[in-house]
N, CA, C and O atoms as a printed pandas DataFrame, in Angstrom:
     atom_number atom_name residue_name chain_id  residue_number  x_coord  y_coord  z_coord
0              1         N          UNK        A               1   77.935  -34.735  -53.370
1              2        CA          UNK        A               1   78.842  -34.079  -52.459
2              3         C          UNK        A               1   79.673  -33.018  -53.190
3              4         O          UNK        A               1   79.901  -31.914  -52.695
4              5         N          UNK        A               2   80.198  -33.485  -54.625
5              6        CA          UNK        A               2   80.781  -32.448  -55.074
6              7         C          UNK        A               2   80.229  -30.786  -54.935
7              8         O          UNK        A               2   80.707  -29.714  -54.562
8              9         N          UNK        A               3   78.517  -31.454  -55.646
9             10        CA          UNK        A               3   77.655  -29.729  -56.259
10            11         C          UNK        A               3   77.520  -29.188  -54.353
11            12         O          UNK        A               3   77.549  -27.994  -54.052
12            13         N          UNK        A               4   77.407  -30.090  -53.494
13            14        CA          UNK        A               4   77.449  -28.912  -52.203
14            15         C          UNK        A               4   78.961  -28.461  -51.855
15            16         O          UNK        A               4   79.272  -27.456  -51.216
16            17         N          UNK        A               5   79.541  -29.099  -52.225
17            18        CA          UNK        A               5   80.883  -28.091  -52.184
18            19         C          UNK        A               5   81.439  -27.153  -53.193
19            20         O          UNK        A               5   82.074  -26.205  -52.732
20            21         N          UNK        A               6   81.368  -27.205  -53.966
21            22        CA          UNK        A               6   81.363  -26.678  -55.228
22            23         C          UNK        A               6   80.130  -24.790  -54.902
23            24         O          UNK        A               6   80.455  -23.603  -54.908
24            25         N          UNK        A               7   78.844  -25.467  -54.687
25            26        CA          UNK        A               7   78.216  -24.189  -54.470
26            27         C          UNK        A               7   78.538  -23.171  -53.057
27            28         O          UNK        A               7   77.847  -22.184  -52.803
28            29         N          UNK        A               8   79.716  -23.615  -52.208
29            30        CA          UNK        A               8   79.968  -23.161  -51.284
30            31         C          UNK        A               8   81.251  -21.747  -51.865
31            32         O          UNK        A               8   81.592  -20.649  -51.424
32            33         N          UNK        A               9   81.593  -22.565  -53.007
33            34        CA          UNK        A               9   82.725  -21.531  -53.004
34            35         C          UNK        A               9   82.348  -20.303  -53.372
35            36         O          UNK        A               9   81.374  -20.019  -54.070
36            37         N          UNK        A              10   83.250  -19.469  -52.822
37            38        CA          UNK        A              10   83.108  -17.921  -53.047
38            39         C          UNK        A              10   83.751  -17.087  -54.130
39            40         O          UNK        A              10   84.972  -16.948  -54.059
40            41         N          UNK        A              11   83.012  -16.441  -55.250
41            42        CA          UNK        A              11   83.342  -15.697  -56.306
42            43         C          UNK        A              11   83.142  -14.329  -56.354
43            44         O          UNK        A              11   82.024  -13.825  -56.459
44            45         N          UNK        A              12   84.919  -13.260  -56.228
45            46        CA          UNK        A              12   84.714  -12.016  -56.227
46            47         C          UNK        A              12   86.015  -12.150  -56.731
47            48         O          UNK        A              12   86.623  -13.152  -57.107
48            49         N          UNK        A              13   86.519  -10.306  -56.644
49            50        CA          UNK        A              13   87.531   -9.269  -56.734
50            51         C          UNK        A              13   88.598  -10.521  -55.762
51            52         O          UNK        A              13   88.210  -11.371  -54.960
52            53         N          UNK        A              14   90.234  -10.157  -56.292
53            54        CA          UNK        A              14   91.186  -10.554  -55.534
54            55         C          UNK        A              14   91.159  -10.004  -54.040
55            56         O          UNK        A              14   91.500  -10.774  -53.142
56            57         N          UNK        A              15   90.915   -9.193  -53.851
57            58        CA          UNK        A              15   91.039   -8.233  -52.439
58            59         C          UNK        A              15   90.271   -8.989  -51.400
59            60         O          UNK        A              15   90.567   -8.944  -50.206
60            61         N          UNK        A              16   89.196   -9.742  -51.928
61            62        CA          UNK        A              16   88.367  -10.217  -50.896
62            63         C          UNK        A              16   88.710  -11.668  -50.369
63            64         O          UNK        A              16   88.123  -12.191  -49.422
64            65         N          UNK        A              17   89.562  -12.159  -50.972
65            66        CA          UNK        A              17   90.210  -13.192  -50.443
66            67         C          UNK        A              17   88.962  -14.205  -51.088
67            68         O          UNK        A              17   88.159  -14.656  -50.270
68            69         N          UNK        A              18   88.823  -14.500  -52.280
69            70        CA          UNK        A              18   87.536  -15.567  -52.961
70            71         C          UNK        A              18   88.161  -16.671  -52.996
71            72         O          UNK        A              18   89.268  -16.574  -52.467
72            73         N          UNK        A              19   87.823  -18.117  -53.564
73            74        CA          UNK        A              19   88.242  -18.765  -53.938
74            75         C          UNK        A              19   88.036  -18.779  -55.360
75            76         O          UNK        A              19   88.857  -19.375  -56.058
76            77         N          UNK        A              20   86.837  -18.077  -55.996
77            78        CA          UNK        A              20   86.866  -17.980  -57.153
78            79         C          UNK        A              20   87.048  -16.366  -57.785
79            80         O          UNK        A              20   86.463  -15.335  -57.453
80            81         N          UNK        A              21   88.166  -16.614  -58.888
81            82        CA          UNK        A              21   88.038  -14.809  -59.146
82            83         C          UNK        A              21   87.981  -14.539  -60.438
83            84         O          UNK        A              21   88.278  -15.618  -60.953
84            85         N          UNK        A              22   87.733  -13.570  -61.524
85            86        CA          UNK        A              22   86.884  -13.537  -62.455
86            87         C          UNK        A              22   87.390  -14.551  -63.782
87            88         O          UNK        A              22   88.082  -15.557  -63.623
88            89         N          UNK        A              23   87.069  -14.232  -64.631
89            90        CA          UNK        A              23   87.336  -15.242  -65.987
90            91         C          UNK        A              23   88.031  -14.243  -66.773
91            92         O          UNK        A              23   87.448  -13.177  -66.969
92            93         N          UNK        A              24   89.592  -14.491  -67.418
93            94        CA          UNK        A              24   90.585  -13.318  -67.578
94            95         C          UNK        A              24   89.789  -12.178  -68.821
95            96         O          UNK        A              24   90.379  -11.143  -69.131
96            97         N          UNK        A              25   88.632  -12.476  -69.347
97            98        CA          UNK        A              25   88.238  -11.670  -70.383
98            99         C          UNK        A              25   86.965  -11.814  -70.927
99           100         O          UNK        A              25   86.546  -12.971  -70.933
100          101         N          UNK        A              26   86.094  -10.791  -71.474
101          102        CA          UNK        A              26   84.714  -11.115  -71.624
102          103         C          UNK        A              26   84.880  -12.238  -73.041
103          104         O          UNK        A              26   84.090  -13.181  -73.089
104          105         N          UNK        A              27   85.687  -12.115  -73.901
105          106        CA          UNK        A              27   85.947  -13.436  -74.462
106          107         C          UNK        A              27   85.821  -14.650  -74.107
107          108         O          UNK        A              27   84.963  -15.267  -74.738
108          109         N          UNK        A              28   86.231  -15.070  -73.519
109          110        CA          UNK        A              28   87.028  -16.221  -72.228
110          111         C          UNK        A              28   85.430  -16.637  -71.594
111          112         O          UNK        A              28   85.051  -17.807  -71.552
112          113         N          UNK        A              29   84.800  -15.771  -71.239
113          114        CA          UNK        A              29   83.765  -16.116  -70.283
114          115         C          UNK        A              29   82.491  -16.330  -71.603
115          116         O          UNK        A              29   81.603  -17.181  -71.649
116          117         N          UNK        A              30   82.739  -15.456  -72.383
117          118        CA          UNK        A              30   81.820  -15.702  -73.443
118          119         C          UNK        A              30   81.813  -17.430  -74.040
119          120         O          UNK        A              30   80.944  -18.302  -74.021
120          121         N          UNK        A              31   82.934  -17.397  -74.445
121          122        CA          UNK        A              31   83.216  -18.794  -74.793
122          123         C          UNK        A              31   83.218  -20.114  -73.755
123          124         O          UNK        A              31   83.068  -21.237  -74.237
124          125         N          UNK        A              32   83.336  -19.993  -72.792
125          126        CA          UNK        A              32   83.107  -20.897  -71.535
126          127         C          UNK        A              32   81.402  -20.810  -71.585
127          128         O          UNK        A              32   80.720  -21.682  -72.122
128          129         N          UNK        A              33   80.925  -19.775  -71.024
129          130        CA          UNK        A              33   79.603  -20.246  -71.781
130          131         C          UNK        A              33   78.806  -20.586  -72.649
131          132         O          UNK        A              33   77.653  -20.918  -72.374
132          133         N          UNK        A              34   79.269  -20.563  -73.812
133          134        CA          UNK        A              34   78.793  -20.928  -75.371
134          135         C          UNK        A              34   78.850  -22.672  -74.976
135          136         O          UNK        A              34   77.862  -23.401  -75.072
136          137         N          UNK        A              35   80.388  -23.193  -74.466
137          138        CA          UNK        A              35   80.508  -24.229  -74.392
138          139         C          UNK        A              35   79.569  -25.117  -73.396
139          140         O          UNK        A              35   79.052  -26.226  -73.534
140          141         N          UNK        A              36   79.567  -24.406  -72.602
141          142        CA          UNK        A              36   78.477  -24.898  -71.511
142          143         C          UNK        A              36   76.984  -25.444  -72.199
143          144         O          UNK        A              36   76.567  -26.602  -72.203
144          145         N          UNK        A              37   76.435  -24.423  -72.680
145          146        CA          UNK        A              37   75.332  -24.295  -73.537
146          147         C          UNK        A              37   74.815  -24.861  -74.652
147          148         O          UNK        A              37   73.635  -25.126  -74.887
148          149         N          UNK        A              38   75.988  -25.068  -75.473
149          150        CA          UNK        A              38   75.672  -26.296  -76.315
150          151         C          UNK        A              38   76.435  -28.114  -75.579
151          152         O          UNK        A              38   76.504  -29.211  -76.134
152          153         N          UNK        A              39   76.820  -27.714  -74.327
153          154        CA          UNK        A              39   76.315  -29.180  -73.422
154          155         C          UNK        A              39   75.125  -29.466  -73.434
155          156         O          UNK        A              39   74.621  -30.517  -73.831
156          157         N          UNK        A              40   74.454  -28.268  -72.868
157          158        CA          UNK        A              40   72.911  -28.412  -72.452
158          159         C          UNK        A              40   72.377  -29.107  -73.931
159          160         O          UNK        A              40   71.906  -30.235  -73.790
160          161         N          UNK        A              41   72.395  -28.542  -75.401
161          162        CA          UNK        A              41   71.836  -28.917  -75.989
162          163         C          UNK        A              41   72.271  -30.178  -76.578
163          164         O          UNK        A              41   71.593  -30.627  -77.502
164          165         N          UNK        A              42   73.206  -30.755  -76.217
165          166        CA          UNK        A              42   74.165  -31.987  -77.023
166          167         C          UNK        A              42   73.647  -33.270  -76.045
167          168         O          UNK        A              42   74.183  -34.378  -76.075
168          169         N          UNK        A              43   72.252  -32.833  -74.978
169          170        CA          UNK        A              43   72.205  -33.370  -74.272
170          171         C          UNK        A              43   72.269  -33.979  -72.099
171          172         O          UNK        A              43   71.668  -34.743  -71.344
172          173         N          UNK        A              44   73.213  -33.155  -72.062
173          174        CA          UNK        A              44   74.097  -33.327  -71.219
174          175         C          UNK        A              44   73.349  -32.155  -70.098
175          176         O          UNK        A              44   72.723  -31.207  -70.572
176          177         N          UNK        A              45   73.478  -32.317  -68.692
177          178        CA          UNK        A              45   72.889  -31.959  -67.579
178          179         C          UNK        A              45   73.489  -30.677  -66.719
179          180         O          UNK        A              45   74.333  -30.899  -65.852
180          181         N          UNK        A              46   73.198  -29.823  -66.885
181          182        CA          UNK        A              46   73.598  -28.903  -66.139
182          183         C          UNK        A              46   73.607  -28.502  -64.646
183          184         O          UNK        A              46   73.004  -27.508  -64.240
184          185         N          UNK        A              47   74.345  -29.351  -63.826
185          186        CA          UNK        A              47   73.875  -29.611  -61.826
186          187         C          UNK        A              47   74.305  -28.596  -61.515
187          188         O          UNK        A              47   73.705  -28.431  -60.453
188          189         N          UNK        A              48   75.009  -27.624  -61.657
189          190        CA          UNK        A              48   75.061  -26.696  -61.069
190          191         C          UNK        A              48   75.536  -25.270  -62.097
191          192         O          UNK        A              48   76.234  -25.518  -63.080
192          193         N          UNK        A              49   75.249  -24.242  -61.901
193          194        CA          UNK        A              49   75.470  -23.654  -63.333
194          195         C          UNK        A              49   75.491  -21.958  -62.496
195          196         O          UNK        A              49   74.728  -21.256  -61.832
196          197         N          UNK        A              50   76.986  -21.910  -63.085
197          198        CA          UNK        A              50   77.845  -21.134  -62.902
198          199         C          UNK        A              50   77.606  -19.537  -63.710
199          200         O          UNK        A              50   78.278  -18.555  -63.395
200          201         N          UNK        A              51   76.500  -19.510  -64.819
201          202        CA          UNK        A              51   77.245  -18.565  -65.439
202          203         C          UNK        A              51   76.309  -17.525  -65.801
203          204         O          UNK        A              51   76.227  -17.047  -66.933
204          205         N          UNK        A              52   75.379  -17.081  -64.484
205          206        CA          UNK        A              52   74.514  -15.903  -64.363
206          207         C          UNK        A              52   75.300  -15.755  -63.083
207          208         O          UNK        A              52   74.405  -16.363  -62.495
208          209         N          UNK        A              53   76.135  -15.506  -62.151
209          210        CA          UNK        A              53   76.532  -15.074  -60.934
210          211         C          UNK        A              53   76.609  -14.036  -61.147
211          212         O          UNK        A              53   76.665  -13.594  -62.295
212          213         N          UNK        A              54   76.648  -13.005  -59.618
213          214        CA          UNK        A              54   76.974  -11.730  -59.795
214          215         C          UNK        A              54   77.208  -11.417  -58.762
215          216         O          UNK        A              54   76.593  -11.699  -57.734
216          217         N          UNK        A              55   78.464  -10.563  -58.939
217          218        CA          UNK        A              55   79.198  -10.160  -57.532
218          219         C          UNK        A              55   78.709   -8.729  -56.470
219          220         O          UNK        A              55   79.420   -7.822  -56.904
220          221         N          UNK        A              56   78.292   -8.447  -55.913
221          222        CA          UNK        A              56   77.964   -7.301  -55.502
222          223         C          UNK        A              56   79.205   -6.056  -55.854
223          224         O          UNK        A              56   80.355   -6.489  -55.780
224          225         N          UNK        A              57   79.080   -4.747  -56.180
225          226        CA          UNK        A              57   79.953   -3.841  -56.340
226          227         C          UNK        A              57   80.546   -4.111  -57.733
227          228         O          UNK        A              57   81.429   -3.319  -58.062
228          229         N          UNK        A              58   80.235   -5.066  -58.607
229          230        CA          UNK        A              58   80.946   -5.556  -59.647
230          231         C          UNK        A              58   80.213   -5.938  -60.616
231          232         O          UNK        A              58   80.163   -7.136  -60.896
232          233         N          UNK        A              59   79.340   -4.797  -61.479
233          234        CA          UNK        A              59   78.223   -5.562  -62.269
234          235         C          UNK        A              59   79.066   -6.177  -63.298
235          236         O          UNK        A              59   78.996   -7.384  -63.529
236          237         N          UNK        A              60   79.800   -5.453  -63.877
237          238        CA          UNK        A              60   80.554   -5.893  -65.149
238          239         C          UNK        A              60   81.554   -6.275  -65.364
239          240         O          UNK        A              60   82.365   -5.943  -66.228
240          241         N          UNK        A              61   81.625   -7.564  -64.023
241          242        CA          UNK        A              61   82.760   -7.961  -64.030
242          243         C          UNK        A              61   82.569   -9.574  -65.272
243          244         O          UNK        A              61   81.704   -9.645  -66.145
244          245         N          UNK        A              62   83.578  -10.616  -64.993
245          246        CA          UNK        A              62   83.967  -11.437  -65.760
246          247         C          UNK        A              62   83.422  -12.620  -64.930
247          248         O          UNK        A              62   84.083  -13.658  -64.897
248          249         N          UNK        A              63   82.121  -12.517  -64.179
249          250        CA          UNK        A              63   82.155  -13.910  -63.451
250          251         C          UNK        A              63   81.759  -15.119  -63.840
251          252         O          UNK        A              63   80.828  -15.264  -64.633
252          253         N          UNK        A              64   82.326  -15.964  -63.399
253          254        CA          UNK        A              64   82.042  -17.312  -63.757
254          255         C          UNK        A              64   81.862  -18.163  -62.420
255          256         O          UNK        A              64   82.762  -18.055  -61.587
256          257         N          UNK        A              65   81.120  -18.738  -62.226
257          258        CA          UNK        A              65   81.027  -19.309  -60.929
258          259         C          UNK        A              65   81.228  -20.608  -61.092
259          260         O          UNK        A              65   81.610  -20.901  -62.225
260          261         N          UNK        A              66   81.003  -22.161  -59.776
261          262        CA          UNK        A              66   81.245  -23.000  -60.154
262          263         C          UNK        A              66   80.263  -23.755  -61.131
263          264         O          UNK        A              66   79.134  -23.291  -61.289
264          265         N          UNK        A              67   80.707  -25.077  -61.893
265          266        CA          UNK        A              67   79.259  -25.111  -62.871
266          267         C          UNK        A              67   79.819  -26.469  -62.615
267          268         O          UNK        A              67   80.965  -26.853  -62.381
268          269         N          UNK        A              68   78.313  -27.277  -62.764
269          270        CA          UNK        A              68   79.185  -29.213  -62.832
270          271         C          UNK        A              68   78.421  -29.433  -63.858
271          272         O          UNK        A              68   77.350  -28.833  -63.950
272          273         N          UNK        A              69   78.786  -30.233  -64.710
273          274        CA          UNK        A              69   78.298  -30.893  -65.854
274          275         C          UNK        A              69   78.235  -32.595  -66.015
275          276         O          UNK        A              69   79.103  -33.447  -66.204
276          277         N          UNK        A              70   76.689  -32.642  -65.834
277          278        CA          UNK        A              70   76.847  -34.091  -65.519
278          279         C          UNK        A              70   76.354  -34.768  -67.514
279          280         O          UNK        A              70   76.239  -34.182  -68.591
280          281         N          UNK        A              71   76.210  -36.216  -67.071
281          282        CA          UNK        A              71   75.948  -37.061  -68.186
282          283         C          UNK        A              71   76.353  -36.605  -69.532
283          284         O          UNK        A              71   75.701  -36.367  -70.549
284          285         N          UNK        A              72   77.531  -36.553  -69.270
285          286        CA          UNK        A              72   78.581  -35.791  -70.445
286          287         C          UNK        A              72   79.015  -37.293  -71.441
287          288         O          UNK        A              72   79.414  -38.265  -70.800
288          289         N          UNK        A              73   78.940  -37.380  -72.584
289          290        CA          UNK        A              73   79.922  -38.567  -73.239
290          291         C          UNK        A              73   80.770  -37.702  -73.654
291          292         O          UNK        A              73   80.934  -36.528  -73.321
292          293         N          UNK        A              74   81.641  -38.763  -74.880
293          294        CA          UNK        A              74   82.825  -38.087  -75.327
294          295         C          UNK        A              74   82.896  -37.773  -76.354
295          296         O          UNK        A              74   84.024  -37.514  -76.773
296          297         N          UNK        A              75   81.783  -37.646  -77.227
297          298        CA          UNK        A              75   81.123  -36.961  -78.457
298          299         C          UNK        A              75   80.498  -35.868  -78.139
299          300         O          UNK        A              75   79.541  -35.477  -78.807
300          301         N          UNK        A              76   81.065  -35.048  -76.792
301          302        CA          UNK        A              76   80.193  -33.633  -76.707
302          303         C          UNK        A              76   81.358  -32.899  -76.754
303          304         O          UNK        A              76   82.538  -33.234  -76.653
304          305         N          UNK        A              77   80.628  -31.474  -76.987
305          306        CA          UNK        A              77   81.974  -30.342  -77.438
306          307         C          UNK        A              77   82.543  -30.195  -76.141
307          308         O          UNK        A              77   83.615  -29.605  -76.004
308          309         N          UNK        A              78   81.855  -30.731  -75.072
309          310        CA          UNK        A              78   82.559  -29.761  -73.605
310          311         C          UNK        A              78   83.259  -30.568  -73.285
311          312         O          UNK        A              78   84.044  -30.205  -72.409
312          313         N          UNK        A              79   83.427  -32.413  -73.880
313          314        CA          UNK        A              79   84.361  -33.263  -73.254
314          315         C          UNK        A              79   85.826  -32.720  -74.474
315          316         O          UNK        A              79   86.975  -32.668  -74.033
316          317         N          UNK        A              80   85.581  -32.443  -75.641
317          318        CA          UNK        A              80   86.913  -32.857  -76.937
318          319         C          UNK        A              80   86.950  -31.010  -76.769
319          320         O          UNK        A              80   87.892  -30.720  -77.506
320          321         N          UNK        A              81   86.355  -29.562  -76.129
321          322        CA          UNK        A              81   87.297  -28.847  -75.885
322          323         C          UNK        A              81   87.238  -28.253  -74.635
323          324         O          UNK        A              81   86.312  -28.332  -73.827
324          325         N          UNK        A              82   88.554  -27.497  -74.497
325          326        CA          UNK        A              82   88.479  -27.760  -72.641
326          327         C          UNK        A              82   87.897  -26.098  -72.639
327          328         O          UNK        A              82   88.164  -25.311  -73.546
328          329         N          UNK        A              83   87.091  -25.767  -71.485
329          330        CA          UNK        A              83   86.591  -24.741  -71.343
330          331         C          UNK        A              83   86.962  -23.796  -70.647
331          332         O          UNK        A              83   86.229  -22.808  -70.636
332          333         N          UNK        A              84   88.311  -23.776  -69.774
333          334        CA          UNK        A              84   89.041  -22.881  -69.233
334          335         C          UNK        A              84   88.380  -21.460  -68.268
335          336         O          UNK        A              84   88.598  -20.261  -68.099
336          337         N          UNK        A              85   87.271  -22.762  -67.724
337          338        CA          UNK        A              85   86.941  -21.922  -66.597
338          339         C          UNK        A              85   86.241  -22.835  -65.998
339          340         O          UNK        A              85   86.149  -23.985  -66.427
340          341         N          UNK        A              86   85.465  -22.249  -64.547
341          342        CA          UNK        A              86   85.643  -23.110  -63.414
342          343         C          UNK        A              86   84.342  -24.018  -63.287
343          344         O          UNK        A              86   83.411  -23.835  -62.504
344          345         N          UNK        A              87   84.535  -25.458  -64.613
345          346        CA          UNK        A              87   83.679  -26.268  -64.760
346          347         C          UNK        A              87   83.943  -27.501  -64.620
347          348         O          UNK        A              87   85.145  -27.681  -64.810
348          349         N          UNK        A              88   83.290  -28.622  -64.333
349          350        CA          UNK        A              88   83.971  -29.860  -63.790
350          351         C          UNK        A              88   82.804  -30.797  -65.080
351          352         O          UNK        A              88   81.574  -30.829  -65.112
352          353         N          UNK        A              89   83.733  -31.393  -65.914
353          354        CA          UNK        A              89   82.601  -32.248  -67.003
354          355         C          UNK        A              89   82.870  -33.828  -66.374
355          356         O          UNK        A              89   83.885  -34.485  -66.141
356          357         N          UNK        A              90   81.721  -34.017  -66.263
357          358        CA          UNK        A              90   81.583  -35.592  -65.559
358          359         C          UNK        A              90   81.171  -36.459  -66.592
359          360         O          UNK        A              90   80.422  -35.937  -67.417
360          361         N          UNK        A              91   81.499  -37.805  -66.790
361          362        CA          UNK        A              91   81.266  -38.820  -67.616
362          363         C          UNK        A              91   81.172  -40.219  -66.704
363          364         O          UNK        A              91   82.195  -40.719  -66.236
364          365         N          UNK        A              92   80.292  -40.607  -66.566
365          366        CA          UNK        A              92   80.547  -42.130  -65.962
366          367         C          UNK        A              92   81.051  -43.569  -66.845
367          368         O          UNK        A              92   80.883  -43.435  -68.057
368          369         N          UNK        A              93   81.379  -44.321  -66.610
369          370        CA          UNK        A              93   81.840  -45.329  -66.614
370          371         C          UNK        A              93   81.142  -47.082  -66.504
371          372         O          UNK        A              93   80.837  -47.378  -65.348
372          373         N          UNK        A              94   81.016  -47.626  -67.019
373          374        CA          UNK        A              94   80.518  -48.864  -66.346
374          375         C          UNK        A              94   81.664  -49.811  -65.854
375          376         O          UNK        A              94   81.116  -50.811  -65.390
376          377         N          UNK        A              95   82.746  -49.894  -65.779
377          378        CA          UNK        A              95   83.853  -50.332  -64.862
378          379         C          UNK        A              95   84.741  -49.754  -65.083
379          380         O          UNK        A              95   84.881  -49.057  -66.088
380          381         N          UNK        A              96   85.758  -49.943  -63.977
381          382        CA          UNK        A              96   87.402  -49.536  -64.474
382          383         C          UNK        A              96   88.088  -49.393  -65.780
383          384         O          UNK        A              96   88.459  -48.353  -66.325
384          385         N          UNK        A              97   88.208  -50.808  -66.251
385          386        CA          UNK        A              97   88.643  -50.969  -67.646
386          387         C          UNK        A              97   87.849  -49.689  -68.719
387          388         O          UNK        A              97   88.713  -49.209  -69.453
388          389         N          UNK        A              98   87.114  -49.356  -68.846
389          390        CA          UNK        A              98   86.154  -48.411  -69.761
390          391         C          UNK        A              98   86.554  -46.762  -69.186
391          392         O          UNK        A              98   86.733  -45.729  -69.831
392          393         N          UNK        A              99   86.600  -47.014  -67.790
393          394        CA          UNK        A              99   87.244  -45.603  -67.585
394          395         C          UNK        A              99   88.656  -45.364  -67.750
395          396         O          UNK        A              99   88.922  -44.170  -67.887
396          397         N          UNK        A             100   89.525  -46.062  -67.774
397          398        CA          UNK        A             100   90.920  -46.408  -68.174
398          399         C          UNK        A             100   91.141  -46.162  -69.613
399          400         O          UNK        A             100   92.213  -45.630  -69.901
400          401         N          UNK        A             101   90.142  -46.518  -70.784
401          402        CA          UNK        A             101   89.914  -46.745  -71.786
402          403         C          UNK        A             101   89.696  -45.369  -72.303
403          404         O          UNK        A             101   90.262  -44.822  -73.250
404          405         N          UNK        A             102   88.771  -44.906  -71.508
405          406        CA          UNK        A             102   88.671  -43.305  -71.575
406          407         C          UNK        A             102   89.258  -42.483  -71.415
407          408         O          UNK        A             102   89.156  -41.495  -72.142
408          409         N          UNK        A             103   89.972  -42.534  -70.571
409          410        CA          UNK        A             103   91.403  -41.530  -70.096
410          411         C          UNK        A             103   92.204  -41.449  -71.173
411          412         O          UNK        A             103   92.533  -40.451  -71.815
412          413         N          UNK        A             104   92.656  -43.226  -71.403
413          414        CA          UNK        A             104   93.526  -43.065  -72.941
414          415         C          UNK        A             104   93.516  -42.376  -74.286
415          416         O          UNK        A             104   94.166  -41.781  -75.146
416          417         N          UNK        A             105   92.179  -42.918  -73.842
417          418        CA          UNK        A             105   91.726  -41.982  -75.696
418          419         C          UNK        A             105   91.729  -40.801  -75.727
419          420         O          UNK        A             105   91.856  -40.413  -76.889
420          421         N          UNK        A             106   91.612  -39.595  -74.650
421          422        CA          UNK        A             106   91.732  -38.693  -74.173
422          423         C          UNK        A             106   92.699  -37.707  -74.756
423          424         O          UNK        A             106   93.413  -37.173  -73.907
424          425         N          UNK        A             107   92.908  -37.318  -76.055
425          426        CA          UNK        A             107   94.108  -36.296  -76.164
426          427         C          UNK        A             107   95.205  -35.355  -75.402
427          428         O          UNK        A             107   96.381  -35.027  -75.557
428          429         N          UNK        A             108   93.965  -35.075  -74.344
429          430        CA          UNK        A             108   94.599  -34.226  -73.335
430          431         C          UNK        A             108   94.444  -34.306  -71.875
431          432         O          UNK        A             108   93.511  -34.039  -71.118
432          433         N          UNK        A             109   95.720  -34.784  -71.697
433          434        CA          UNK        A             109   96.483  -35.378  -70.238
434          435         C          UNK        A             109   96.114  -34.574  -69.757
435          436         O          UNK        A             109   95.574  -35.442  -69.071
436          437         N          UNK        A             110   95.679  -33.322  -69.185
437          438        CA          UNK        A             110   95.018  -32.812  -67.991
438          439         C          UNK        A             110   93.687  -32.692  -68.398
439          440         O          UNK        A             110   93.048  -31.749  -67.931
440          441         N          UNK        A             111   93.113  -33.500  -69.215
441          442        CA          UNK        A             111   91.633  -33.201  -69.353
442          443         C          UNK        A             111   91.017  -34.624  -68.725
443          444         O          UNK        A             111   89.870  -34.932  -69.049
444          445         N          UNK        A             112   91.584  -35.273  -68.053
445          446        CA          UNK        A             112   90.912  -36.841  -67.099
446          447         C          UNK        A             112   91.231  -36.851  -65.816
447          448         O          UNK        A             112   92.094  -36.146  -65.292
448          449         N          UNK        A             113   90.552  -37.640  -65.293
449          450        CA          UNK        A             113   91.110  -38.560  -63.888
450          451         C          UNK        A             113   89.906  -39.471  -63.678
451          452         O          UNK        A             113   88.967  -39.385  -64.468
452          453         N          UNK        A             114   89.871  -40.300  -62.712
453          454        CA          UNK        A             114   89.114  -40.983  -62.406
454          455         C          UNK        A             114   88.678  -40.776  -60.408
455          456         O          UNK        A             114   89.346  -41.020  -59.403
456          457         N          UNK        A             115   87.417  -40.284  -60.589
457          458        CA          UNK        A             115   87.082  -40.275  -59.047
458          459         C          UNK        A             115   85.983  -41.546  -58.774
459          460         O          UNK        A             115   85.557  -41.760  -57.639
């Protein structure tokens, strides 16, 4: 349910009223994808993948679209650094306690939750 909502959203220019709008710098987007990419190779599943989009009227813009990242552990670079663009890294759990466990160990308080 997430990746069909997720691929619904819309990525352009502010003017057009998007929900998604570019990545602040070809840096920024460079590095959001590097990170992405060595997910792919660390293992880890790429369900939806954000980072060939292209906006009409806007070849060279900064886009980043939505990306989900599944079967992520916490020995991958995309869980220990955060990628600051519009990617969702998923990790499962085998109960509560272990996802609780995970959160904790977690350095960075906006880098968890539990759905």
């Amino acid at each position: 349910e997430i990746a069909e909502r997720a691929q619904k959203l819309r990525v352009g220019p502010g003017n057009t009223n998007p929900d998604l709008g570019p990545m602040i710098s070809p840096e920024a987007k460079r590095r959001a994808e590097q990170i992405i990419a060595t997910a792919e190779t660390e293992g880890a599943k790429i369900l939806l993948d954000g980072r060939r989009i292209t906006v009409d009227g806007h070849p060279n813009g900064n886009w980043m679209g939505p990306t989900l990242i599944t079967d992520v552990t916490t020995n991958m670079t995309c869980y220990k650094e955060e990628i600051f663009g519009p990617a969702l890294v998923c990790l499962t759990a085998d109960s509560l306690d272990e996802a609780i466990q995970m959160i904790n160990a977690n350095p960075y308080g906006n880098g968890t939750c539990i759905f």
